[in-house]
ZAFI-516131 format. One record per atom (N, C-alpha, C): atom name; x, y, z; residue number from 1; residue in three letters. Coordinates in Angstrom, 2 decimals. Last residue first. Example, Ala and Ser with C-alpha at 12.3 -4.5 7.8 and 13.67 -1.06 7.14 Angstrom:
ZAFI-516131
@site=N, east=12.85, north=-2.25, up=7.08, pos=2, code=Ser;
@site=CA, east=13.67, north=-1.06, up=7.14, pos=2, code=Ser;
@site=C, east=12.90, north=0.03, up=7.87, pos=2, code=Ser;
@site=N, east=13.19, north=-5.69, up=7.80, pos=1, code=Ala;
@site=CA, east=12.30, north=-4.50, up=7.80, pos=1, code=Ala;
@site=C, east=13.20, north=-3.30, up=7.80, pos=1, code=Ala;
This chain:
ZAFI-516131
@site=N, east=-46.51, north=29.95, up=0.69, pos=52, code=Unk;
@site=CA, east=-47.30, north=29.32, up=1.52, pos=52, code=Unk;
@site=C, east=-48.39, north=28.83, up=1.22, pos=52, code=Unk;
@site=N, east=-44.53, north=31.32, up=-1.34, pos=51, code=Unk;
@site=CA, east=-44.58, north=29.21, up=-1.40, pos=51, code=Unk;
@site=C, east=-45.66, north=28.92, up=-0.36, pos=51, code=Unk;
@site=N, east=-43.51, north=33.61, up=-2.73, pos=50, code=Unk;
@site=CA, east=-44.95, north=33.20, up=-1.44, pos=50, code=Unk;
@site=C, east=-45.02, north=31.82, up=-1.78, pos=50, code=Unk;
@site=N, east=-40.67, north=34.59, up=-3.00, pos=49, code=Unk;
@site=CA, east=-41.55, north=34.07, up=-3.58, pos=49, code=Unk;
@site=C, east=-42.80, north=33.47, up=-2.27, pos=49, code=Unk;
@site=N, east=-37.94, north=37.50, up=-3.91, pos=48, code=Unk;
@site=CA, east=-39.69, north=37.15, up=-3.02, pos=48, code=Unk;
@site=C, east=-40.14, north=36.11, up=-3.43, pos=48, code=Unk;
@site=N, east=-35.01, north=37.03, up=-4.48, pos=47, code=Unk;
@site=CA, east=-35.51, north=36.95, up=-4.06, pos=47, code=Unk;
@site=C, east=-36.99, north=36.40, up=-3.76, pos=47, code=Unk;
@site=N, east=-32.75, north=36.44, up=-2.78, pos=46, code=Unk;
@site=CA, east=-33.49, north=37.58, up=-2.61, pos=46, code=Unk;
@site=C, east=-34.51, north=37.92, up=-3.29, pos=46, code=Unk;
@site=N, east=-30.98, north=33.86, up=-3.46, pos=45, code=Unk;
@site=CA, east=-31.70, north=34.15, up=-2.74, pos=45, code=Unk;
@site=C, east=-32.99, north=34.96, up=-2.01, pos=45, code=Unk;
@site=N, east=-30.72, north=34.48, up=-6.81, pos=44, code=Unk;
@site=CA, east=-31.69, north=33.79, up=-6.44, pos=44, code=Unk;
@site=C, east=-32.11, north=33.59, up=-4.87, pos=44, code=Unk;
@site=N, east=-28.91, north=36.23, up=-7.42, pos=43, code=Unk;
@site=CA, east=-29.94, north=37.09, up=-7.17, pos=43, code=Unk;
@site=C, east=-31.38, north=35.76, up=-6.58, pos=43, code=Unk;
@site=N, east=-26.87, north=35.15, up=-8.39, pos=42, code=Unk;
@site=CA, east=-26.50, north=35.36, up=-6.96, pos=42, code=Unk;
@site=C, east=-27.91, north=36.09, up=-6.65, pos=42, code=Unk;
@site=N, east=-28.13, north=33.90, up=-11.07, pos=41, code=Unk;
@site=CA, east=-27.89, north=33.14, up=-10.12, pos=41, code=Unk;
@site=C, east=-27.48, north=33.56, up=-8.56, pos=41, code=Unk;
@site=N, east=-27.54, north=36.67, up=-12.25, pos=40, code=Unk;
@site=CA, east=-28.72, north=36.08, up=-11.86, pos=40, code=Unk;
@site=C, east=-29.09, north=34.61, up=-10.99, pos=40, code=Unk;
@site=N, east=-24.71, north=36.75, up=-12.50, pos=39, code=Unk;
@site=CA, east=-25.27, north=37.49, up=-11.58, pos=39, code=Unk;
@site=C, east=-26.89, north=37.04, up=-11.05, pos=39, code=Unk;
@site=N, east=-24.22, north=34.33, up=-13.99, pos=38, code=Unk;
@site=CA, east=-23.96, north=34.25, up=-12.31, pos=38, code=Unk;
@site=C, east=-24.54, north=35.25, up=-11.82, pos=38, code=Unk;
@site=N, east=-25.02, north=35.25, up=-16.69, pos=37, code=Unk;
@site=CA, east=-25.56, north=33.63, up=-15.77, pos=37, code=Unk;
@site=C, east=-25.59, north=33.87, up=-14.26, pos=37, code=Unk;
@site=N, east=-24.04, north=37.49, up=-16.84, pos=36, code=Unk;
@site=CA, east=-25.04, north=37.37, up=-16.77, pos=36, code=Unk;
@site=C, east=-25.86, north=35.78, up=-15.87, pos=36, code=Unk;
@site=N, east=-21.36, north=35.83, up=-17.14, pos=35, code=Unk;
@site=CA, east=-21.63, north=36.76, up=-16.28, pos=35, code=Unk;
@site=C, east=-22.61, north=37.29, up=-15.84, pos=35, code=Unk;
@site=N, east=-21.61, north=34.11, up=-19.34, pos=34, code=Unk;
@site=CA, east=-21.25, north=33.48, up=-17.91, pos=34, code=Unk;
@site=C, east=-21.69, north=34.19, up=-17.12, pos=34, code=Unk;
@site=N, east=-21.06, north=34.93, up=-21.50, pos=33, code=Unk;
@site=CA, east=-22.31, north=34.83, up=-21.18, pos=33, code=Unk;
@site=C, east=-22.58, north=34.57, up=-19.94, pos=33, code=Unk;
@site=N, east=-18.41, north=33.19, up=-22.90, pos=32, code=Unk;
@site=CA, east=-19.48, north=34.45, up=-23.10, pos=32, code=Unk;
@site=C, east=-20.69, north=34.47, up=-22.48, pos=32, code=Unk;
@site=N, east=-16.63, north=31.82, up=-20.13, pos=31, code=Unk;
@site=CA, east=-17.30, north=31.38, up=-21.74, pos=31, code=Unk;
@site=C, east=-18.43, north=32.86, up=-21.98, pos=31, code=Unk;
@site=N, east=-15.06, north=31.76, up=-18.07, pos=30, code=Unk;
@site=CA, east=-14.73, north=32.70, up=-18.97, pos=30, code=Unk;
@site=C, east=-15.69, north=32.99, up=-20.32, pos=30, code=Unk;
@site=N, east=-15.91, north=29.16, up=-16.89, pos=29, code=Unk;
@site=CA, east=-16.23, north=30.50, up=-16.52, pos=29, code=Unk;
@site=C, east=-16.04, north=31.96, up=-17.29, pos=29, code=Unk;
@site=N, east=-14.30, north=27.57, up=-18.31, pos=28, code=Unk;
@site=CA, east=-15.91, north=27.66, up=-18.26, pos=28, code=Unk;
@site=C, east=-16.50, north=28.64, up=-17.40, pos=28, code=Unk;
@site=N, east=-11.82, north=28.19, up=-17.95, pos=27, code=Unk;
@site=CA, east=-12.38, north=28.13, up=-19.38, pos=27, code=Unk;
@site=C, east=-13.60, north=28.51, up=-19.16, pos=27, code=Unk;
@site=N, east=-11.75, north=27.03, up=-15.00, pos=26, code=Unk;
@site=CA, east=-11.23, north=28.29, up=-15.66, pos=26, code=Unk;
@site=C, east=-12.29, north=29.06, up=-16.95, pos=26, code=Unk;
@site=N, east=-12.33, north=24.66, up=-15.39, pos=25, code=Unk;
@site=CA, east=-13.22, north=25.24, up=-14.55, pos=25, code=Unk;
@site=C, east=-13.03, north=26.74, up=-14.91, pos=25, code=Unk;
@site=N, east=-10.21, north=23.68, up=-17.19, pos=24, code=Unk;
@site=CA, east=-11.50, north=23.40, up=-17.59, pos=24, code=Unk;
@site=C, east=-12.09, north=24.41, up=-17.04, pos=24, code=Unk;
@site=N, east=-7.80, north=23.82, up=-15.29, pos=23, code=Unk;
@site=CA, east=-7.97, north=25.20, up=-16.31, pos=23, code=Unk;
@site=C, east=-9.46, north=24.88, up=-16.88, pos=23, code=Unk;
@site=N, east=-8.95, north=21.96, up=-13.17, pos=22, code=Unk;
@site=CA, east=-8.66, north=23.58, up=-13.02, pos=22, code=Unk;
@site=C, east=-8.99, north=24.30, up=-13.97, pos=22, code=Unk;
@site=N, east=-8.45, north=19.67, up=-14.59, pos=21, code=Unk;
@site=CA, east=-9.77, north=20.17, up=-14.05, pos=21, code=Unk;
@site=C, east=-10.03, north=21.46, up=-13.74, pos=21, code=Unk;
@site=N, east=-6.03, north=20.00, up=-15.28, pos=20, code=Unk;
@site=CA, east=-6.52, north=19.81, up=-16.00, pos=20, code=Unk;
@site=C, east=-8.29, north=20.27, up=-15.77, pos=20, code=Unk;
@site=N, east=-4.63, north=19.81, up=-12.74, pos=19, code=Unk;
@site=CA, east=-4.55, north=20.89, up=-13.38, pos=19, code=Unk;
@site=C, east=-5.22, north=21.03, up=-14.55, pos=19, code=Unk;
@site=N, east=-5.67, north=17.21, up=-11.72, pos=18, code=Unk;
@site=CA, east=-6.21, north=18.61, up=-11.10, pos=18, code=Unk;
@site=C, east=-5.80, north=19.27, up=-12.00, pos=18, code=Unk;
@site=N, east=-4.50, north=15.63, up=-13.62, pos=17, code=Unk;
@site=CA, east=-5.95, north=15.68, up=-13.86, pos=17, code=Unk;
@site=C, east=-6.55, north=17.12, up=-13.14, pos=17, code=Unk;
@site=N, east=-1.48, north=16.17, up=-12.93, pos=16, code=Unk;
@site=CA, east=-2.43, north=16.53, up=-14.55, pos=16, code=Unk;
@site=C, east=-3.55, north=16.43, up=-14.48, pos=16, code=Unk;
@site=N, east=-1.73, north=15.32, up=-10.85, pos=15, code=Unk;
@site=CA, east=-1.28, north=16.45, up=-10.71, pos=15, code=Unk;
@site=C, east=-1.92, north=16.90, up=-12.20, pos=15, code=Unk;
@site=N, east=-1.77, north=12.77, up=-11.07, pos=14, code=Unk;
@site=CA, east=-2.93, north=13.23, up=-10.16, pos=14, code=Unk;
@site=C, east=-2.66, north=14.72, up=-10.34, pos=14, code=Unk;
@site=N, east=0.43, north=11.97, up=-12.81, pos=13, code=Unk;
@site=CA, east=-1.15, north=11.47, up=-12.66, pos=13, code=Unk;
@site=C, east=-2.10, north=12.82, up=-12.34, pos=13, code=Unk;
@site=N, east=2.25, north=11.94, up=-11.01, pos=12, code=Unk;
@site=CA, east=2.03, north=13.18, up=-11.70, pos=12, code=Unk;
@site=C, east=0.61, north=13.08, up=-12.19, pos=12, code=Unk;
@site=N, east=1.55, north=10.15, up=-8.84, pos=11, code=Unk;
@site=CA, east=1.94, north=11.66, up=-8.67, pos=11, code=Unk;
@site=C, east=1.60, north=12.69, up=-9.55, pos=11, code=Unk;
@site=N, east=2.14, north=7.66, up=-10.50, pos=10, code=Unk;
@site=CA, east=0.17, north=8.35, up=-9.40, pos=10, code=Unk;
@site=C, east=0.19, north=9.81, up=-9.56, pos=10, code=Unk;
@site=N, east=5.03, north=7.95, up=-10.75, pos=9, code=Unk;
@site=CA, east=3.94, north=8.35, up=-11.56, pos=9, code=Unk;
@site=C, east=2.49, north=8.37, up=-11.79, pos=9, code=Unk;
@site=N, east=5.90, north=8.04, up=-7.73, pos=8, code=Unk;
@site=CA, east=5.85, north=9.14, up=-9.00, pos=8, code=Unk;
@site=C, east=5.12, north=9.24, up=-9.71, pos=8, code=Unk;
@site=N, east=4.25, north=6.49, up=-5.05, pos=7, code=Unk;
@site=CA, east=4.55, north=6.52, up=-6.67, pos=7, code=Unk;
@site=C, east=4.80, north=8.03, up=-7.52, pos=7, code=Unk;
@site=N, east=3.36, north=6.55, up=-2.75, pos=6, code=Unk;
@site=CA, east=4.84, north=7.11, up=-2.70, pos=6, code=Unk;
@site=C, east=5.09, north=6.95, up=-4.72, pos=6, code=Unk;
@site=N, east=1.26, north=4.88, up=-2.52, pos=5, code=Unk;
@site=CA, east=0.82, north=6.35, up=-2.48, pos=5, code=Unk;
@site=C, east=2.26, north=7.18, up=-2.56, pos=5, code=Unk;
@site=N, east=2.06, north=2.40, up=-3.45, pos=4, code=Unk;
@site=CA, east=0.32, north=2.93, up=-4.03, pos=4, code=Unk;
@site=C, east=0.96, north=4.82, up=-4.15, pos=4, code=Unk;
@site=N, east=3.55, north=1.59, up=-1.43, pos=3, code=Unk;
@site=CA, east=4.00, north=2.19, up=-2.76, pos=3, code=Unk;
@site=C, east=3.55, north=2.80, up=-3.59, pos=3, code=Unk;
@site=N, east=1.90, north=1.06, up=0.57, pos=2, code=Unk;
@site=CA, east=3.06, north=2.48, up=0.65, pos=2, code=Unk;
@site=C, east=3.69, north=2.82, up=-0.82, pos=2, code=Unk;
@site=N, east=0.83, north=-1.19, up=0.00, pos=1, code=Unk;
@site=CA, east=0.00, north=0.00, up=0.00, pos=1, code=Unk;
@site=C, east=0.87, north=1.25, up=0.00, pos=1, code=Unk;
């Protein structure tokens, strides 16, 4: 099991998929339109709806 987790190449492995997942998350925030998306998304607590 010590070798599992002392491996170089797990290591880099794991290091390309986060950085890989990163710049994705990056990208997809940058995409045209995004901004509008999120502001109306931060507006979904506030607000009013009568659910009673």
């Amino acid at each position: 099991m010590k070798e599992l987790f002392a491996s170089q190449t797990y290591g880099l492995l794991g290091l390309f998929i986060f950085l890989t997942l990163f710049l994705g998350i990056l990208v997809w925030l940058m995409l045209p339109g995004a901004k509008e998306k999120f502001k109306e998304y931060g507006q979904i607590p506030l607000k009013d709806e009568d659910n009673a």
